[in-house]
N, C-alpha and C positions, 0 to 999 in steps of 0.2 A: 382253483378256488375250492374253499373244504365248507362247506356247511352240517354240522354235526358229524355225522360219520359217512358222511356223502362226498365224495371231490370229481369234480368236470375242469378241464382243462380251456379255457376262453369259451368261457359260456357264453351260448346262444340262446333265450329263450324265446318260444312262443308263446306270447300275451295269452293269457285265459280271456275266450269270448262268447258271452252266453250267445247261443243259435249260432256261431259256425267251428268253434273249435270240437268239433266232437271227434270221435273216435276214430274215424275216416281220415279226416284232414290230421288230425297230431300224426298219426301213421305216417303220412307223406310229407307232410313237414320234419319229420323225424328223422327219413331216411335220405331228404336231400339237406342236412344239416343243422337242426335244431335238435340240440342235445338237453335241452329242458322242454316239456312241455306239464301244460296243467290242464285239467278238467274244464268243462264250464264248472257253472260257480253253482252248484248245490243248496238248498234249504235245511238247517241244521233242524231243524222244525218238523221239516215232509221225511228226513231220516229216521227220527225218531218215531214220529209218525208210522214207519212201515210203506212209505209212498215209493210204488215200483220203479213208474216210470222216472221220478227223480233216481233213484240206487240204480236206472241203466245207464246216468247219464257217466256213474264213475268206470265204466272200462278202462282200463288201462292200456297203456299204446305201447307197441315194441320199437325197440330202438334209442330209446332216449331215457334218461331221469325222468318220470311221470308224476308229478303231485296231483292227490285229491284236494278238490278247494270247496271249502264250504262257507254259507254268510249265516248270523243271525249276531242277539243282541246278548242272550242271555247264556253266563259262563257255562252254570251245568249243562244244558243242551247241550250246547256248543262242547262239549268235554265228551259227551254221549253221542254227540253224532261222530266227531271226529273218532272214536273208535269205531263205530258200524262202516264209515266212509273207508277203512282202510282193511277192514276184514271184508268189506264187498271186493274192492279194488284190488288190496296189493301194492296199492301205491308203494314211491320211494321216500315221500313225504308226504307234510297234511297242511293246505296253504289256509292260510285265512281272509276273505275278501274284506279289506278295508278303505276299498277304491272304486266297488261301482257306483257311478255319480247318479244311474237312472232316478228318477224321484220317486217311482212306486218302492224303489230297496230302500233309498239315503233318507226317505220323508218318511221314511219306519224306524229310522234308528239303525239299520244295517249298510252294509259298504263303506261309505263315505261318509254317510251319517256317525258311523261309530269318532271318525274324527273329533266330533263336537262334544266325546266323550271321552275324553282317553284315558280315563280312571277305569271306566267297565271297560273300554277296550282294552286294557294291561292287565284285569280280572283273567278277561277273555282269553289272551294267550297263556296265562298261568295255570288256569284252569284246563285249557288243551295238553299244554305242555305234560302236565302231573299224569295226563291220561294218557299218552301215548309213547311210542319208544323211541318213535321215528324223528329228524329234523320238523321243528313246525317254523311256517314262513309265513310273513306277511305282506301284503299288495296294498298299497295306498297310494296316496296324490298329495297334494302340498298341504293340503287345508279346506276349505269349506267354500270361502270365496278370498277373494284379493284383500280382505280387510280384517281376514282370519285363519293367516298363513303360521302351520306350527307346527309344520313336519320336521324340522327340529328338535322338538321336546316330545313329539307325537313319538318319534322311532326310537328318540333313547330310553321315555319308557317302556318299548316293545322290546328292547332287546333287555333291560334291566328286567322283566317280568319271562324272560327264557327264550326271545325269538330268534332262530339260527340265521335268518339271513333274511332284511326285505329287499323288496323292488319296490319302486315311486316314481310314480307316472308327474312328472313335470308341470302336469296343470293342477288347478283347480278344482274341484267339484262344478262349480256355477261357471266354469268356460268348458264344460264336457271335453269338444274335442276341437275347440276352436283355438283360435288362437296358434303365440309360439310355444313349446316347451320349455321352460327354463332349469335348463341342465345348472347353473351355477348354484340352485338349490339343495341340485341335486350332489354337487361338489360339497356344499356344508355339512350335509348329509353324512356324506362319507368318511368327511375328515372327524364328524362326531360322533362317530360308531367306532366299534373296535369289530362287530361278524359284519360277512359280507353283503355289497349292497348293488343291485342290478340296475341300469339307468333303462329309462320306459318313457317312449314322448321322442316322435321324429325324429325316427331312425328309421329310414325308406331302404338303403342301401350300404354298400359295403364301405362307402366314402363317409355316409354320415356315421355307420359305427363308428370307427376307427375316431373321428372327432370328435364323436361323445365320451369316449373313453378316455382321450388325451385332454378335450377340457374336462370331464367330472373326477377322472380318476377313480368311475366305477370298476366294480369287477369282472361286471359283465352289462350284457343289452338286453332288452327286451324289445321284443319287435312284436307289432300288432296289425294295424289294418292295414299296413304293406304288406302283408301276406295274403292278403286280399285273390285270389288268383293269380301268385306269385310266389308259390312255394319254392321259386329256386334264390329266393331272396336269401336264404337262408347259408345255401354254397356261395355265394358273391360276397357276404359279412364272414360266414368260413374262410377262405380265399383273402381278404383283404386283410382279415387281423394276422394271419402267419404270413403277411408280405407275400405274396403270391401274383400271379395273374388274375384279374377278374374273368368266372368262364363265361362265353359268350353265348347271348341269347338261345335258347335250342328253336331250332325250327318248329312253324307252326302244327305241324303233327305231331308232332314230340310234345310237345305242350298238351294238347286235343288228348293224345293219348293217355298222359298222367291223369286229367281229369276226368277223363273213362273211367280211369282202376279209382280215382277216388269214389266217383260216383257208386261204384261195382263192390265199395268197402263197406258205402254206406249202406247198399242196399240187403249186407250180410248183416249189419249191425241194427237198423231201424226196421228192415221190410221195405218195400218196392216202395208202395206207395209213399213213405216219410219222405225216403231215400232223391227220388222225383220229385216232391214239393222244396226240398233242401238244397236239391239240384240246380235248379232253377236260379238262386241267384250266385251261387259259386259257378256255373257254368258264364254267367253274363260278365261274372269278376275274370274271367279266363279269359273272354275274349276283349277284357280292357286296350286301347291300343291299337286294336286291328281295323282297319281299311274296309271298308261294305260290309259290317259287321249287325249292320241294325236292323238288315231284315232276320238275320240268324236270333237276334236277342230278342226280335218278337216272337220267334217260333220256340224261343227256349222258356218265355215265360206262361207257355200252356203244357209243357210237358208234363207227362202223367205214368209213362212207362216207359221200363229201362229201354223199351224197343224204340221209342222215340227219340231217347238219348242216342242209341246207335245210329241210327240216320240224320239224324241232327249231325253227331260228328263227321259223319261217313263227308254229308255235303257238305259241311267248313272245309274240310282238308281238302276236295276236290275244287272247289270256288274260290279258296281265300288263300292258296296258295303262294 
């Protein structure tokens, strides 16, 4: 797949997710097989602004194609931040959220909201576009609600206003994350586009890639809260789409340990103490599955120091063997 002057060979992305995609996890997602990753999702607003701790959130990750993703409503910002967003970063691209459903972004007019506008949202991309050098991409959902479905017309005027390639998440705004996905939307999608277009919305595993890609006739997945403490979710959909063996689960210390070195990434990136309060519910997603695992997920929701984190693991691998 080629978007602008970028090409990835069966793209794998990992979904942009505000609070846990950060710089730590893209890392290790990265390196057991997502060859996309994106930022959380930035304030065009708090860039322009000079707001620090937003411009830490753009590190860029090694290993993969990295896009910066930034939201707002208004095209010049939005034009102005997407160039601070990618002289902070580096990124490989500059995405634009037109999909988060939360209602503090969408009941502002940003995310999902910009759906309900897709005049200034086709401003918005035009106005990025003209600013920067790199592919710009967009993230969206089908529409608003069930009785204001127009991701149809919503993505061909993205791509008629210069957008090198979206992903569309199969729901709704108003079914957040309930509900099915409806990939056949995502099929129209595709067939109405001419740049490429990533399918996003249950896809858990390496069986359900491979069927979203043969019903949508995407070009690639995007994969989200399956990666949940389950970054090897990413070699199993690797694996599946080149016909492969799916590889088998790694033992529970093998596991333990990747979520050590994430922890030990974050704690280079945020400082101990972030790194500990962030820890806390990636460490509980890790031990999704496991067998007498609830008294360890009490002890992991008061962690406070990496030193706690080592004993914590120390005692999972010895107990829950």
């Amino acid at each position: 797949m080629r978007f602008g002057n970028l090409e990835v060979k069966n793209p794998i992305a990992l979904g942009p997710m505000a609070g846990v995609t950060d710089w730590a996890f893209r890392t290790v997602c990265a390196e057991l097989g997502a060859n996309i990753t994106v930022t959380e999702m930035v304030s065009s607003r708090a860039l322009v602004y000079k707001d620090q701790k937003s411009a830490k959130l753009l590190r860029k990750n090694d290993g993969s194609l990295c896009g910066a993703q930034i939201f707002g409503n208004d095209p010049a910002i939005m034009a102005e931040a997407a160039v601070l967003a990618l002289e902070i970063s580096g990124c490989d691209f500059l995405d634009i959220n037109m999909g988060c459903p939360m209602p503090k972004i969408a009941n502002s007019g940003d995310g999902c909201g910009l759906m309900r506008t897709p005049e200034l949202a086709g401003q918005i991309v035009s106005a990025v576009k003209r600013a920067v050098k790199v592919p710009v991409t967009v993230k969206c959902r089908l529409g608003w609600d069930k009785g204001s479905i127009n991701v149809l017309d919503f993505t061909k005027r993205m791509e008629d206003n210069g957008a090198d390639l979206v992903a569309v998440h199969g729901r709704t705004r108003s079914m957040l994350y309930s509900g099915v996905a409806d990939w056949d939307m995502i099929t129209k999608v595709k067939k109405n586009l001419s740049i490429p277009v990533i399918a996003n919305g249950d896809i858990i595993d390496g069986e359900t890639a491979v069927k979203c890609l043969k019903r949508t006739g995407a070009d690639g997945v995007m994969i989200g809260r399956a990666s949940f403490g389950d970054p090897w979710v990413f070699a199993q959909v690797k694996a599946a789409l080149a016909g492969e063996p799916i590889p088998e689960r790694l033992p529970l210390k093998d596991r333990i340990a990747v979520a050590v070195r994430q922890f030990e990434l974050a704690q280079q990136d945020h400082g101990e103490h972030i790194a500990c309060l962030e820890a806390r519910k990636h460490f509980a997603w890790y031990l999704r599955g496991v067998r007498n695992a609830s008294f360890y997920k009490n002890q992991i929701s008061s962690m406070s120091t990496m030193e706690d984190i080592y004993c914590i693991a120390k005692e999972i691998v010895r107990d829950l063997q």
